[in-house]
C-alpha positions as CSV (number, residue, x, y, z in Angstrom):
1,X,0.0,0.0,0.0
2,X,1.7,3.2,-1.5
3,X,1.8,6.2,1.1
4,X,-0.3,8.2,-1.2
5,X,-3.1,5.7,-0.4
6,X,-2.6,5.3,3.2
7,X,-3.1,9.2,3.6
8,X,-6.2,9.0,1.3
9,X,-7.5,6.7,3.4
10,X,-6.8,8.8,6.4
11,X,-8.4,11.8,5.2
12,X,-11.7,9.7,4.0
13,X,-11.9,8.8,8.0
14,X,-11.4,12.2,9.2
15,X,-14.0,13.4,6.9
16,X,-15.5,11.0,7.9
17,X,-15.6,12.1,11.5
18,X,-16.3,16.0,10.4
19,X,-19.6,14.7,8.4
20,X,-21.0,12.4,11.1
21,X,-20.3,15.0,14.1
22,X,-21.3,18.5,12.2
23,X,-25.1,17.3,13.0
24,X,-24.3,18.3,16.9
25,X,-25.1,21.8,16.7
26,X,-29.1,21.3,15.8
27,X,-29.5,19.2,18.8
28,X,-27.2,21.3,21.1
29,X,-29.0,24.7,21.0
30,X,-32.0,24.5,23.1
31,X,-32.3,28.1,23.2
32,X,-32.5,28.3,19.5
33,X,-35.3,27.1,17.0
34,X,-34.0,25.2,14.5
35,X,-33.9,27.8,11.6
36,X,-31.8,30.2,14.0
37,X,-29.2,26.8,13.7
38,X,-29.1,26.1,10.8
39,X,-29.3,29.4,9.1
40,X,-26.2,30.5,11.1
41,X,-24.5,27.5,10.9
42,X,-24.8,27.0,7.1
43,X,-23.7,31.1,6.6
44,X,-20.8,30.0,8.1
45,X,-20.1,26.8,6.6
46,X,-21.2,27.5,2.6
47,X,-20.2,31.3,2.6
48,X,-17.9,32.3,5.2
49,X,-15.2,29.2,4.8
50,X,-15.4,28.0,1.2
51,X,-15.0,31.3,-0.4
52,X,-11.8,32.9,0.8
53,X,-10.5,28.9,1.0
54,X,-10.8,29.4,-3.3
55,X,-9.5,32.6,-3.7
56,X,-6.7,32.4,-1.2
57,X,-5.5,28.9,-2.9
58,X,-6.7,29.1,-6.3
59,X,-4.7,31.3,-8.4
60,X,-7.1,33.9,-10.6
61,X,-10.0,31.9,-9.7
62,X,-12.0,34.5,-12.0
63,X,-10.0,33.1,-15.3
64,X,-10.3,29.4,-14.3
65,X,-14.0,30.0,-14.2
66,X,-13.7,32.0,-17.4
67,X,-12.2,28.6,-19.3
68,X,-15.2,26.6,-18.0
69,X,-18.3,26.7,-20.1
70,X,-21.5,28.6,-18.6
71,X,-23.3,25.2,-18.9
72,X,-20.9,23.4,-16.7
73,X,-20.6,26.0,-14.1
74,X,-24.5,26.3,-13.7
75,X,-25.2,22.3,-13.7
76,X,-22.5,22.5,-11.2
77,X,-23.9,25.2,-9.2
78,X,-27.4,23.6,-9.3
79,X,-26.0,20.3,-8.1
80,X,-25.1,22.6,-5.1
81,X,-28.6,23.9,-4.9
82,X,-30.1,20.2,-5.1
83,X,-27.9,19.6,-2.0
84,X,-29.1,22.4,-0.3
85,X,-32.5,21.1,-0.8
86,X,-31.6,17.6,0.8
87,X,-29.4,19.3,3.3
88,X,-33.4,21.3,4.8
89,X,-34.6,17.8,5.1
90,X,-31.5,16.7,7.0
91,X,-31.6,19.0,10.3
92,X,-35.4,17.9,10.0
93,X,-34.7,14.0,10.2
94,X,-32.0,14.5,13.0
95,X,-34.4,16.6,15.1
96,X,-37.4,14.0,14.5
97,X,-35.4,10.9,14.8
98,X,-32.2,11.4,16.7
99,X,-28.3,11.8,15.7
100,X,-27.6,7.8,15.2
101,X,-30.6,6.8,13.9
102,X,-30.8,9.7,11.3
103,X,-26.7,9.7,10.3
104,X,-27.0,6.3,10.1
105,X,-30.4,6.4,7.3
106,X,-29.2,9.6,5.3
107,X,-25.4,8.1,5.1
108,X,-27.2,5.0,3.5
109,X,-29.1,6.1,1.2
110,X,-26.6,9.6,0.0
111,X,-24.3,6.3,-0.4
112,X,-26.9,4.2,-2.8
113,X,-27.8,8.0,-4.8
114,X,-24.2,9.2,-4.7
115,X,-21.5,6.2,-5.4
116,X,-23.4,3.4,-7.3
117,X,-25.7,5.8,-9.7
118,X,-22.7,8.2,-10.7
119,X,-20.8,5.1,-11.0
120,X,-23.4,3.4,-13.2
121,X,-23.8,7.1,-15.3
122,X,-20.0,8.3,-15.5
123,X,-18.0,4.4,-15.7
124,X,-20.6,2.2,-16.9
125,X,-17.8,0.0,-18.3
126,X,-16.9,-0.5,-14.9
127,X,-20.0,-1.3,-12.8
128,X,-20.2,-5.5,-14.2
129,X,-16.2,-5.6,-13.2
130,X,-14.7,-7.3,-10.4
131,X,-14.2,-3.8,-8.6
132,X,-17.3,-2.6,-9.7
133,X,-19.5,-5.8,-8.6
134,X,-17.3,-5.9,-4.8
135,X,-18.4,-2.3,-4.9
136,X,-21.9,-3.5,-4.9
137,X,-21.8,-5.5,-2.8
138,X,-20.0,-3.7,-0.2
139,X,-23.2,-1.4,-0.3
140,X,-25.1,-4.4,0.4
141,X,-23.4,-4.9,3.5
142,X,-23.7,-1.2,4.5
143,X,-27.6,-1.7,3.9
144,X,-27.4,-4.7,5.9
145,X,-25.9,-2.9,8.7
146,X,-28.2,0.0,8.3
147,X,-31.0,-1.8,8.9
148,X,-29.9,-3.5,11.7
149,X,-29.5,0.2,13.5
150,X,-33.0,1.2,12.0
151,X,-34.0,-1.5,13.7
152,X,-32.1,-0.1,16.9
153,X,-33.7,3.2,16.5
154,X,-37.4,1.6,16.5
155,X,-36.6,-0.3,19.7
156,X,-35.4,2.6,21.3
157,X,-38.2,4.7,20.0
158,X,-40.4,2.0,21.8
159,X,-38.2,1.7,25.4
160,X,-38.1,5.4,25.9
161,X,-41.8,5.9,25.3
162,X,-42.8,3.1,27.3
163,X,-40.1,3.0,30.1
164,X,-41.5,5.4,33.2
165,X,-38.3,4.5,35.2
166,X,-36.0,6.5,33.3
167,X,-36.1,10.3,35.0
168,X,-37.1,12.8,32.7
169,X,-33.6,14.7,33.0
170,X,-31.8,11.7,31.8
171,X,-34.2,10.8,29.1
172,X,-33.3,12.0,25.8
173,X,-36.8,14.6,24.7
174,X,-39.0,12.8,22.2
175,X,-39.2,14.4,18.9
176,X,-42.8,16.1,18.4
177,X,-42.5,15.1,14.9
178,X,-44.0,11.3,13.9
179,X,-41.3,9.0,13.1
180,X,-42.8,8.0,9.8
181,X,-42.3,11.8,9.3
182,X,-39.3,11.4,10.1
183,X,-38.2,8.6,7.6
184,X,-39.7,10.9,4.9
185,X,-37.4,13.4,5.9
186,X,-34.6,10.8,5.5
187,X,-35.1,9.4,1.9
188,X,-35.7,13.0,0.8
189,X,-32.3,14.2,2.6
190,X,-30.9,11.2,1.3
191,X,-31.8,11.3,-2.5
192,X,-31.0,15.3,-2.7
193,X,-27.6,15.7,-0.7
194,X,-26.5,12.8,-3.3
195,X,-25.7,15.5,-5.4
196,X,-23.0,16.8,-3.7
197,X,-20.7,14.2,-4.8
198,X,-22.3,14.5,-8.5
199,X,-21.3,18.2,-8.2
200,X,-17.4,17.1,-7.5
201,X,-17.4,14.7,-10.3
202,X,-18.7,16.6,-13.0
203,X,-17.2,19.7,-12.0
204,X,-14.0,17.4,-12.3
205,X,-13.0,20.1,-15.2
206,X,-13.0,23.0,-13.4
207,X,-10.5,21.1,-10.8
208,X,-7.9,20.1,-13.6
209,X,-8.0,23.7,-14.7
210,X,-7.7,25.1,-11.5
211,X,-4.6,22.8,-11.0
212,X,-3.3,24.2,-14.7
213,X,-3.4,27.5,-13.2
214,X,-1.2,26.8,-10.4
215,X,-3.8,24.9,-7.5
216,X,-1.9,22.2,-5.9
217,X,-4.1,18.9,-5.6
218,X,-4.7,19.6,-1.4
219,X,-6.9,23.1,-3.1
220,X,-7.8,22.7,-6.6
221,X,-11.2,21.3,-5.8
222,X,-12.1,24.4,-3.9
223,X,-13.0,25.9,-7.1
224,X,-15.6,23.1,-7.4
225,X,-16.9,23.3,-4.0
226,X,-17.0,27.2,-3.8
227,X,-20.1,26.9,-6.3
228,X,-21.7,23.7,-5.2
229,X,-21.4,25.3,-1.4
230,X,-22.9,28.8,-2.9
231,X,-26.0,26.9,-4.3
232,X,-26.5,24.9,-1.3
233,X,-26.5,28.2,0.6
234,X,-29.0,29.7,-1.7
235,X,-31.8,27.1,-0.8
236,X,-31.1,27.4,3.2
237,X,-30.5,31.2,3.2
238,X,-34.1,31.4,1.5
239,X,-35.7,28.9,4.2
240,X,-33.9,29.8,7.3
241,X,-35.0,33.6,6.6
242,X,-38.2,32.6,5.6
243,X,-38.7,30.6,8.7
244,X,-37.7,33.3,11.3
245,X,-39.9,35.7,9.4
246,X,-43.0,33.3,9.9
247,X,-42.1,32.6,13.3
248,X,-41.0,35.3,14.0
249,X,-37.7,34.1,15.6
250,X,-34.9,36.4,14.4
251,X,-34.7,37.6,17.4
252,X,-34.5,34.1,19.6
253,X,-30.4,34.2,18.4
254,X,-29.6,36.9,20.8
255,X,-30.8,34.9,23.6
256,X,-27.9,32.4,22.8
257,X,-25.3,32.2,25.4
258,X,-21.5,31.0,24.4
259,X,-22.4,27.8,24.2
260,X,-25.2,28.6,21.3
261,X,-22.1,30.1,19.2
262,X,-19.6,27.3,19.8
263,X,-21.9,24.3,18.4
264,X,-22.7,27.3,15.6
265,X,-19.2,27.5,14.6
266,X,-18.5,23.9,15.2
267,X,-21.4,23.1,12.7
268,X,-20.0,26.1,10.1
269,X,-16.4,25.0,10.2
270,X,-16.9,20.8,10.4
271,X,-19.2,21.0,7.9
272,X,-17.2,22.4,5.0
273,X,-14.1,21.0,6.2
274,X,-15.5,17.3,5.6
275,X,-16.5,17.7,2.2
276,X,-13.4,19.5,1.3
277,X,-11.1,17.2,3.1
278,X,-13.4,14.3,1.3
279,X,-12.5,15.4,-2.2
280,X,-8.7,15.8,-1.7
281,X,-9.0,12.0,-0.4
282,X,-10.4,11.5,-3.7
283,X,-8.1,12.8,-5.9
284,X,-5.2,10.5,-3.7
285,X,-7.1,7.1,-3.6
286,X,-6.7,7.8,-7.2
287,X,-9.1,7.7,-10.3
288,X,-12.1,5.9,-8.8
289,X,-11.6,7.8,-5.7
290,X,-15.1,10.0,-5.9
291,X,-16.8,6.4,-6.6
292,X,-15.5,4.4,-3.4
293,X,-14.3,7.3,-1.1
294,X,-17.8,8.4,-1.4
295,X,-19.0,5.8,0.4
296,X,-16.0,5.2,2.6
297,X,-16.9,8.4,4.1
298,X,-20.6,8.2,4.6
299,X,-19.4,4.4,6.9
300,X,-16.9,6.3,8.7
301,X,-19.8,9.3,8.9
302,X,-22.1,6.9,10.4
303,X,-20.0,5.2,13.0
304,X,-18.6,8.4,14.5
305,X,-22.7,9.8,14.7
306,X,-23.9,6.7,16.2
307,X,-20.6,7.0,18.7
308,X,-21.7,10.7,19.1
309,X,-25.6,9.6,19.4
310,X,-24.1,6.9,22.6
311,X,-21.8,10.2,24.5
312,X,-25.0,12.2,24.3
313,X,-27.0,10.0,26.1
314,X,-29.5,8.9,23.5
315,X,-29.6,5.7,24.3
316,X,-30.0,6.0,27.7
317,X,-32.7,3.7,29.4
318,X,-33.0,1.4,26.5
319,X,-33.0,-2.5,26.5
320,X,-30.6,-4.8,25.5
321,X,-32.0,-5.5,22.6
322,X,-31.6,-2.2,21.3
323,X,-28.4,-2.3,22.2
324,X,-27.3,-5.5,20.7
325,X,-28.9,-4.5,17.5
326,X,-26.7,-1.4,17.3
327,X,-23.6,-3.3,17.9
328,X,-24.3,-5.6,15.2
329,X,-25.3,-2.6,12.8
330,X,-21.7,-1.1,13.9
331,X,-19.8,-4.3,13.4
332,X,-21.4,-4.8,9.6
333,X,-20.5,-1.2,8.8
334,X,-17.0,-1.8,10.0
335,X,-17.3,-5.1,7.7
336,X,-18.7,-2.5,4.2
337,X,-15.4,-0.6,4.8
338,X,-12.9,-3.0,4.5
339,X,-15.1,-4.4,1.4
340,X,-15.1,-0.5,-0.2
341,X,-11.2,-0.5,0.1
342,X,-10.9,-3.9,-1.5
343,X,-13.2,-2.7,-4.4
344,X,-11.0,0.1,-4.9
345,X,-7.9,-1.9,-5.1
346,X,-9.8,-4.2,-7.6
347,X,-12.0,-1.2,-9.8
348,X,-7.9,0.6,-10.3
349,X,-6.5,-3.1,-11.8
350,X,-9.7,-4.2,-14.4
C-alpha cells in the first residue's frame, strides 16, 4: 500500500468524522429554534469558509471560471442547490429521529444516490467488473448494517416511550414530529444531498483547470466546492429567513449564550471541512476515488454519529435488545469498509 493511499485513506476517515459530528449543533442549542441553527451555521459553513479557502489557494479563480463553459458552471452550481435542498430535510430527520438513527439512514441512502448511480452514469464500463460488482456488494453490507441500526432506533423509539423509570432529565426529549415523518425526511435528505458528490465529479474540469493555473491537488477542488457550497446556501438562506420571518424568531439568536455560538461555529467549520477534506481524499485514492471514497466516508460518517448519538446520552434507558442490535449494525459497517477499500484496489486493476 503506497503512502499516497494510506493518507487517502486517512483523510476519507477524518471526513468521515467531520460529516457524522457536524449534525451536533441542531440538537445542542436549546435556546434556538432550528432555523436560527441552521441558518447560522450554514452562513458559516457555505459562505464564510469555502470562499476565501478558493480565492486564497486558487490562483485567478476569476479566469479558471472563465475557461469553464457557462453550462458546466450552472449544472455545477445547481448540483449545489439540489444539495441544499436535501441538506433542509437533513436537520429535520435528525431533530425527529435522533443523531444515530438519522446519520445512520441519510449516510445510506446519499451512499446508494451518490456512489453506485454516478458510478453506473459516468464508468458504466466498470460497474459489471470485479471492482465494480465488490463495490456493490459492499453497499449491500452497509444496507445490511443499516437496517440493523434502524431496527435499533425503532426499539429505542419503543423503550423510551414506554419505560416510566428513566427520569425525565436523563431521558433523551421525544421528537414532536412522527417518526414516519421522520423517515420521509430521511429518503428526501438522502436522494437530494447525493448530489454533492455528482457536483465534485462533473465539476471534475474545473478542478484540472484550477490545477493548470497553479492549485496544488490539497486546493484545486475548492474551485468546485466554492459553487456547489454557494447553491446549497442559496436554498437554506431562503428557508432559514423565511422561517424566522413566519415565526418570527430572528430575534431568539440573541438569547444564545457562548455555548449557542460554539456548536454554531462547530457546525460552520466541520461541515465544509469534511466535504473539502473528502474530495482531496479522492483525488489520492486515485481515479475511482469520488466512486469508493464516497462511500468510505458516509461508513466512517455513520459510525462516528452513532458513537456521538451513545456520548449524548440517546440511548439511555433502553434495553438490551436495542443495544445489541446497534452493535451488530456497527460491526457490519465496520465489515462495508474494508469491502469498499478492496473494491478500490480491484476497480484501479480491471
Amino acid at each position: 500500500m503506497t503512502e499516497q493511499l494510506m493518507l487517502g485513506l486517512a483523510l476519507v476517515v477524518l471526513a468521515g468524522a467531520l460529516e457524522g459530528l457536524f449534525s451536533l449543533g441542531v440538537t445542542r442549542t436549546p435556546k434556538w429554534k432550528w432555523e436560527n441553527s441552521w441558518g447560522l451555521g450554514s452562513f458559516i459553513a457555505l459562505v464564510v469558509v469555502p470562499w476565501p479557502l478558493a480565492l486564497l489557494t486558487v490562483p485567478n479563480l476569476a479566469a479558471v471560471y472563465g475557461e469553464i463553459p457557462t453550462s458546466r458552471l450552472l449544472l455545477t452550481f445547481l448540483f449545489g442547490v439540489g444539495w441544499g435542498l436535501g441538506g433542509i430535510f437533513w436537520g429535520k430527520a435528525i431533530a425527529a429521529v435522533g443523531m444515530a438513527l438519522g446519520v445512520s439512514l441519510l449516510m445510506g441512502l446519499i451512499n446508494v444516490f451518490g456512489s453506485l448511480v454516478p458510478l453506473a452514469l459516468f464508468q458504466r464500463d466498470k460497474v459489471a467488473t470485479a471492482g465494480g460488482l465488490t463495490l456493490i456488494g459492499a453497499v449491500a453490507v452497509m444496507v445490511v448494517g443499516i437496517l440493523f441500526i434502524a431496527r435499533a432506533g425503532k426499539i429505542k423509539e419503543r423503550d423510551l416511550t414506554t419505560d416510566s423509570s428513566t427520569s425525565d432529565a436523563s431521558r433523551p426529549a421525544k421528537s414532536a414530529t412522527p417518526f414516519s415523518v421522520g423517515l420521509l425526511f430521511c429518503v428526501l435528505s438522502g436522494a437530494l444531498s447525493a448530489l454533492v458528490n455528482f457536483g465534485f465529479i462533473f465539476g471534475a474540469d474545473i478542478a484540472a483547470t484550477a490545477e493548470k493555473a497553479g492549485a496544488s491537488v490539497w486546493a484545486k477542488g475548492f474551485a468546485i466546492w466554492a459553487l456547489v457550497f454557494t447553491g446549497n446556501y442559496l436554498v437554506n438562506f431562503l428557508y432559514a429567513a423565511g422561517l424566522m420571518v413566519r415565526n418570527k424568531s430572528f430575534a431568539q439568536i440573541a438569547q444564545g449564550d457562548g455555548r449557542h455560538w460554539f456548536w454554531v461555529a462547530f457546525m460552520g467549520i466541520a461541515w465544509p471541512a469534511g466535504i473539502a477534506i473528502y474530495g482531496v481524499a479522492a483525488y489520492l485514492l486515485g481515479d475511482y476515488g469520488a466512486y469508493v471514497g464516497f462511500p468510505m466516508m458516509l461508513v466512517c460518517s455513520i459510525l462516528f454519529g452513532n458513537l456521538a448519538g451513545a456520548l449524548t446520552g440517546e440511548w439511555r434507558g433502553t434495553s438490551r435488545q436495542a443495544k445489541t442490535n446497534m452493535a451488530l449494525g456497527v460491526a457490519t459497517l465496520i465489515l462495508a469498509l474494508a469491502v469498499m477499500g478492496l473494491s478500490n484496489h480491484l476497480l484501479a486493476k480491471t
